[in-house]
C-alpha positions in Angstrom: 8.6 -29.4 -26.3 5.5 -29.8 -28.4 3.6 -26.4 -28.2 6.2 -24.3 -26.8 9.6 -25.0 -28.4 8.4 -27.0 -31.5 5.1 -26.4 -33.2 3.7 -30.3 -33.5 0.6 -29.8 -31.2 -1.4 -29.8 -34.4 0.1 -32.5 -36.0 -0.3 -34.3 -32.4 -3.9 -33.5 -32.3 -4.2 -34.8 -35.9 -2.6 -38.0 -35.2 -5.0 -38.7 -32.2 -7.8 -37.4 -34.1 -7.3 -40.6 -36.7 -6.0 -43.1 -34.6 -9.6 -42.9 -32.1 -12.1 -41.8 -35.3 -10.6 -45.4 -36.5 -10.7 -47.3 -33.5 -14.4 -45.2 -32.8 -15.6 -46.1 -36.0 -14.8 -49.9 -35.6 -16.3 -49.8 -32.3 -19.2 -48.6 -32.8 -20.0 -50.6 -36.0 -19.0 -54.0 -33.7 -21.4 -52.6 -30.8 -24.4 -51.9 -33.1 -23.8 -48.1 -30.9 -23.5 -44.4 -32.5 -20.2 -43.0 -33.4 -19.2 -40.3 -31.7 -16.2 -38.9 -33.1 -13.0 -37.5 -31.3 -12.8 -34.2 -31.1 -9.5 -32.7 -32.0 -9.7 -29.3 -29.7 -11.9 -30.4 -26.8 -11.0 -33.7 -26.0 -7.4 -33.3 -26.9 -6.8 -30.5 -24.4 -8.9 -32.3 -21.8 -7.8 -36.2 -22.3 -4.7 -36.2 -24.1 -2.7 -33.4 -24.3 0.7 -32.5 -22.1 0.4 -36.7 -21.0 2.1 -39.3 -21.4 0.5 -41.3 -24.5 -0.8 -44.3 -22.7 -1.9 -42.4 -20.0 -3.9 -40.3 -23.1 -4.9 -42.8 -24.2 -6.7 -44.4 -21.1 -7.9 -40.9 -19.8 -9.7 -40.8 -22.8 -11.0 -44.1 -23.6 -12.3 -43.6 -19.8 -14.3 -40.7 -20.5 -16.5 -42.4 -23.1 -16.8 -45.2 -20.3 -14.4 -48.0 -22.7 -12.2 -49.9 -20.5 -9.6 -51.6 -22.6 -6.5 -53.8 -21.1 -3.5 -51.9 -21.1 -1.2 -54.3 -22.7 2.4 -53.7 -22.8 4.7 -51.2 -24.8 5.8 -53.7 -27.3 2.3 -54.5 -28.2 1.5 -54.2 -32.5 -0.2 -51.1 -33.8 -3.1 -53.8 -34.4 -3.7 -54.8 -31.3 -6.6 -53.5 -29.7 -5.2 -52.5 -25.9 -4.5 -49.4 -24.5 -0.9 -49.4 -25.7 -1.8 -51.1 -29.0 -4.1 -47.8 -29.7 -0.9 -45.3 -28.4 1.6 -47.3 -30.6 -1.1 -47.0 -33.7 -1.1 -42.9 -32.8 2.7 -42.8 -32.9 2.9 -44.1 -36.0 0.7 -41.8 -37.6 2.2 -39.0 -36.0 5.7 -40.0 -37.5 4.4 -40.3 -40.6 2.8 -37.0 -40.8 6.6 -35.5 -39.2 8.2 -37.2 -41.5 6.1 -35.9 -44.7 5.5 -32.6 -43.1 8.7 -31.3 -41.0 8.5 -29.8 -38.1 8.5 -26.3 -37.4 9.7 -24.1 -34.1 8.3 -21.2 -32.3 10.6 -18.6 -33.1 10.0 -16.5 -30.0 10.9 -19.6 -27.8 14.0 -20.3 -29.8 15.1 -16.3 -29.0 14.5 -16.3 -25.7 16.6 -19.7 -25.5 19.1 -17.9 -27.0 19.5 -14.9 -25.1 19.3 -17.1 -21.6 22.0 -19.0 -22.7 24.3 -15.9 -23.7 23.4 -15.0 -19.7 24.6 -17.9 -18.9 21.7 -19.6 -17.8 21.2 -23.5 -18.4 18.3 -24.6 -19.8 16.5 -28.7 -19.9 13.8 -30.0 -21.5 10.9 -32.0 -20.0 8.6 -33.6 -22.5 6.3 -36.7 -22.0 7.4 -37.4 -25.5 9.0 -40.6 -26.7 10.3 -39.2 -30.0 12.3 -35.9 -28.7 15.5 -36.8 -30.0 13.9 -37.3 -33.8 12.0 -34.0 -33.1 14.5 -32.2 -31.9 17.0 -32.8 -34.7 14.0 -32.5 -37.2 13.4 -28.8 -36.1 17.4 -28.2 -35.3 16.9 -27.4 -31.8 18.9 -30.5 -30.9 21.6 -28.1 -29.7 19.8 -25.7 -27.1 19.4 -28.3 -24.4 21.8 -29.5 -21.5 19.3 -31.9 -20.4 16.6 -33.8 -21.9 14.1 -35.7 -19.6 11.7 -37.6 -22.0 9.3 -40.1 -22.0 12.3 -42.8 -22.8 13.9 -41.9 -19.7 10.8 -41.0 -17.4 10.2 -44.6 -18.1 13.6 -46.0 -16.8 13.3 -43.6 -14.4 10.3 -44.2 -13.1 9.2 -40.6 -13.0 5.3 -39.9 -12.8 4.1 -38.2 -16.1 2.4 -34.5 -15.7 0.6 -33.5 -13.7 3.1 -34.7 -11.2 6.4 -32.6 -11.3 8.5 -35.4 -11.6 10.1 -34.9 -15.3 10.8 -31.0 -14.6 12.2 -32.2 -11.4 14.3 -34.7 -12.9 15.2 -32.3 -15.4 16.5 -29.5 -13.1 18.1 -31.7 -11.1 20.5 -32.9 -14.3 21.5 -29.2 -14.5 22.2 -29.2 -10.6 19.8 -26.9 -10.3 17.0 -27.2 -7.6 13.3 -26.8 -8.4 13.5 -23.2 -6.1 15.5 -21.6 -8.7 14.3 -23.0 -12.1 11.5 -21.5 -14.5 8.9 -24.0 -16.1 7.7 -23.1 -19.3 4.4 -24.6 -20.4 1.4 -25.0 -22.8 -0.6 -27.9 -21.4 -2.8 -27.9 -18.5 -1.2 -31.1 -17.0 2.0 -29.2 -17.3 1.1 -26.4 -15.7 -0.2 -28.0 -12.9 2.6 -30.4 -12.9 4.7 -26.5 -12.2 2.8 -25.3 -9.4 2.8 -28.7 -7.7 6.9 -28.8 -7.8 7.8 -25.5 -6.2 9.5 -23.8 -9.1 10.5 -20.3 -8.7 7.8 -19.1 -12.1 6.1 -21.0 -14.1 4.9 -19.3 -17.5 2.1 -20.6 -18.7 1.5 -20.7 -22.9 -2.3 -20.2 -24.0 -1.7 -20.2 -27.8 -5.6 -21.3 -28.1 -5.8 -17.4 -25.8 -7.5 -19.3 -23.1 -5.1 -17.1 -20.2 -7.2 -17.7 -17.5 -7.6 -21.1 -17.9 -3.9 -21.6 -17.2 -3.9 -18.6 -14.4 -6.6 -20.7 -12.8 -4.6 -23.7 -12.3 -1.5 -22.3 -11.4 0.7 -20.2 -13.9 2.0 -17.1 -12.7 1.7 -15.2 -15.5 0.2 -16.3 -19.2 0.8 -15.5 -22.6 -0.2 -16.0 -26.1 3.3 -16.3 -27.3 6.9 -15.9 -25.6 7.4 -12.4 -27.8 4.8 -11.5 -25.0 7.3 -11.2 -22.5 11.1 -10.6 -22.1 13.8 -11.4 -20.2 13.8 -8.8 -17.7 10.0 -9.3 -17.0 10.8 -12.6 -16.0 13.5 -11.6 -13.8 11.2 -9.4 -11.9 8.8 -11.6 -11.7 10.9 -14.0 -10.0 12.3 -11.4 -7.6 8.3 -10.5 -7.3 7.5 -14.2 -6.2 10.4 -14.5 -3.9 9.2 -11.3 -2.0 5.6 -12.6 -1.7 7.2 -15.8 -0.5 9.0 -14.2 2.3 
């Protein structure tokens, strides 16, 4: 969703960006230590982006070597644990959708559209916990048969990216197997999460132009933006991949 259907990955990084400079800031001034601050391209696209938000949250408090408990999901906004800190961020990040709207990628939204004139069904898998508000926010509500998100990876007990669980899951609920379903992706752990699950393509989104990065890991083609590509070029590159494939 975020980064490839709606255009929130900014807003996203914001939202991290204040919640840890806060929680950074406090820190450090407890500690008697420097304050480094979170940065909102790096660390984002390393730590935090494409997972699910306590899992962000840990992967990056981890990298600056800050072990926190992880509380549980019903923990306050004030409470300093893992899913205290991921709670803070979500609010922060409604707040800003709710002031600011959100926005789609127009390119996505026409290729949507022109897959589902063929006939073809389409899902969405987002580690998201607030893809029902988002969706109707942008008005993209209506595109998707399925929706696997982070509410019901969570009763599911699906593994977040970079395990293929959610697209899996996702697939499935349009009785479609993983063989003969396209992942469209943006994040690295998504990407990977792709070429772990045995899709027929995965297309990988490097808005930020970082292609090879997302080559690298396992896309089979990347592009700046979905007007880079077209229907038919998927379709042969599908054909393409099954050939390869024997």
């Amino acid at each position: 969703m975020d980064g490839v259907v709606t255009d929130t990955t900014a807003v996203h990084s914001r939202a991290w960006k204040q919640m840890f400079d806060s929680y950074l800031r406090r820190r450090a001034t407890a500690l008697a230590v420097p304050f480094v601050e979170f940065d909102a391209e790096r660390d984002y696209r390393a730590f935090v982006d494409g997972r699910p938000r306590y899992e962000g949250v840990a992967t990056f408090l981890n990298s600056r070597g800050i072990s926190l408990s992880r509380g549980v999901p019903s923990d306050s906004s004030q409470i300093e644990t893992v899913c205290g800190l991921g709670n803070l961020k979500n609010e922060i990040f409604n707040s800003l959708i709710k002031s600011e709207g959100v926005a789609t990628f127009e390119s996505t939204v026409s290729l949507i559209r022109q897959l589902l004139q063929e006939g073809v069904k389409i899902g969405l898998a987002t580690s998201s916990f607030n893809a029902a508000g988002i969706l109707q926010r942008s008005g993209a509500d209506k595109l998707f048969e399925s929706v696997v998100d982070g509410a019901v990876a969570a009763s599911r007990k699906l593994k977040g990216k970079p395990e293929p669980d959610v697209f899996v899951a996702a697939a499935a609920d349009l009785g479609v197997p993983a063989s003969r379903a396209i992942v469209i992706e943006d994040a690295v752990p998504g990407v990977q999460a792709g070429a772990k699950g045995g899709f027929a393509l995965v297309i990988g989104i490097a808005r930020d132009g970082k292609l090879h990065e997302l080559l690298r890991i396992g896309a089979d083609i990347a592009v700046r933006d979905l007007s880079e590509t077209s229907l038919e070029q998927i379709e042969q590159l599908v054909q393409e991949k099954r050939a390869r494939a024997g």
